[in-house]
Residue, then its C-alpha position, 0 to 999 in steps of 0.5 A: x510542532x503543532x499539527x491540526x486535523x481538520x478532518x472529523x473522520x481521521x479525528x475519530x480514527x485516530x481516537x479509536x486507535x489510541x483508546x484500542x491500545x495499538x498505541x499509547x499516543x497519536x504520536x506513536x501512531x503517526x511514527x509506527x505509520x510514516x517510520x519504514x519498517x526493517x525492510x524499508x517500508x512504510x505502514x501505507x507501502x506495506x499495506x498497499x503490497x499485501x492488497x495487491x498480493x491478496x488481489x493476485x490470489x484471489x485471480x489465481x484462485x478464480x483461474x484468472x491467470x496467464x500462461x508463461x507466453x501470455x505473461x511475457x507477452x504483456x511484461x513486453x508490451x507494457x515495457x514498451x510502453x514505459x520505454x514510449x512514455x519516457x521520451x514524452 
């Protein structure tokens, strides 16, 4: 299989990432990104996970937090709201 990047920027990116030694060659690059790791996720799932934890922490360290009567209260209403969206 032959793939062609038309995209100039991720041509760099992927430069970079091979000439810094994370990876031997583009294709290793591409299995360590799409291959589920142990747990089942992917490199972009995994990455998108730890921006919303480090995100959480940063609200909890700000003091932007919930109390438990609050939290359950949103918890509700956004099932409510899924439960609403899925006979649309």
């Amino acid at each position: 299989m032959t793939i062609e990047i038309c995209n100039a920027e991720l041509e760099d990116l992927l430069r970079l990432r091979t000439k810094a030694g994370n990876f031997s060659t583009v294709e290793d690059m591409l299995l360590d990104a799409l291959r589920p790791d142990e747990d089942g996720w992917t490199a972009e799932e995994r990455l998108a996970l730890n921006e919303k934890i480090e995100f959480a922490r940063h609200q909890a360290a700000t003091g932007q937090t919930f109390t438990p009567q609050e939290a359950r209260r949103k918890l509700a209403d956004m099932r409510a709201m899924h439960l609403a969206n899925q006979g649309n």
